[in-house]
C-alpha angles and dihedrals in degrees: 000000000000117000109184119201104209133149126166084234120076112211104047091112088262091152097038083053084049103054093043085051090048089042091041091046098049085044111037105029144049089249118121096208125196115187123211120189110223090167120116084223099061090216097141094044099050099040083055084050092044095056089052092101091051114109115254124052129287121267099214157359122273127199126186118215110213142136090295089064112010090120083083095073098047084050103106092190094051096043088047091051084045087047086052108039122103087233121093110233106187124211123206104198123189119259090245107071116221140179093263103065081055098103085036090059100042086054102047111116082208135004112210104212110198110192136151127210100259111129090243091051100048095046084052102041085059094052089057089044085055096048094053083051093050091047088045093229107193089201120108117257112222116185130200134195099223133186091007117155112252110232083031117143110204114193089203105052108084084062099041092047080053100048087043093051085068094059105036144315126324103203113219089233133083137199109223137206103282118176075207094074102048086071094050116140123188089245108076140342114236113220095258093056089045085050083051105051099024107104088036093060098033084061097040088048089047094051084044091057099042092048094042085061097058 
């Protein structure tokens, strides 16, 4: 299966989401996971390339999407065996949405949509929600409140959890602010970033599960 992590807004720890559900996922659960990173920034590639040198052995495979092999994603065959595969076979796609993620998108079993509730990041977040629209997209959208402080009171999120249940999916956990993440390295997951991300990716598994039953 393809999901797919993509917002509009750069800076919601979409990447840092990306690598502790690729961690969670190779050491809690039956999946085989591959990565590819479809993102113009490379962070999820190099940060997989930088912790070469860490002690242990690596989780997963990460490919980097670039100009050399691009042609992939444009190929509608591939991406449909990779769509149907039991394998999960995770995109990283870059915070400014272009024309290119499009057959990437219109594949993915399921797009995680990270987002806050900063003015910037739901307008945003609603942009890339129309896009997906405008592209008909048949994946799930998942969305995630990330990097949210804990004991935070938005004004605005009663309106923006309502806006976000007509397009998807708004999952009950969160994933809060945690010093614990920002030193996160595609090798292993120490016992305080698993606590912290723990009820957020059981329920996101178990809705992956359901909805790919169906």
């Amino acid at each position: 299966m393809i999901i797919t992590f993509g917002t509009q807004k750069g800076g919601v720890g979409k990447t840092t989401l990306a690598i502790a559900f690729a961690n969670y996922i190779s050491l809690h659960t039956d999946y085989k996971i591959s990565v590819l990173d479809f993102d113009f920034q490379k962070s999820f590639f190099q940060k997989w390339k930088d912790d070469e040198m860490l002690k242990g052995d690596y989780l997963y495979d990460v490919v980097l999407v670039d100009e050399a092999n691009e042609a992939l994603t444009n190929d509608d065959d591939l991406l449909k065996q990779l769509k149907d595969s039991e394998e999960i076979f995770l995109f990283d796609i870059a915070g400014n949405i272009q024309k290119k993620y499009s057959k990437v998108l219109k594949h993915s079993n399921f797009i995680v949509v990270p987002f806050s509730y900063s003015d910037v990041t739901i307008n945003s977040t609603l942009v890339f929600v129309n896009l997906c629209k405008i592209l008909e997209i048949e994946g799930k959208m998942l969305f995630v409140r990330n990097n949210v402080d804990k004991n935070g009171k938005y004004l605005n999120q009663i309106e923006m959890d309502l806006e976000l249940q007509q397009h998807g999916k708004l999952l009950d956990n969160s994933v809060f602010k945690r010093n614990c993440l920002q030193t996160i390295t595609t090798k292993k997951l120490t016992s305080e970033q698993k606590l912290a991300v723990k009820s957020f990716f059981d329920e996101l598994i178990f809705n992956i599960r359901e909805y790919g039953s169906d």
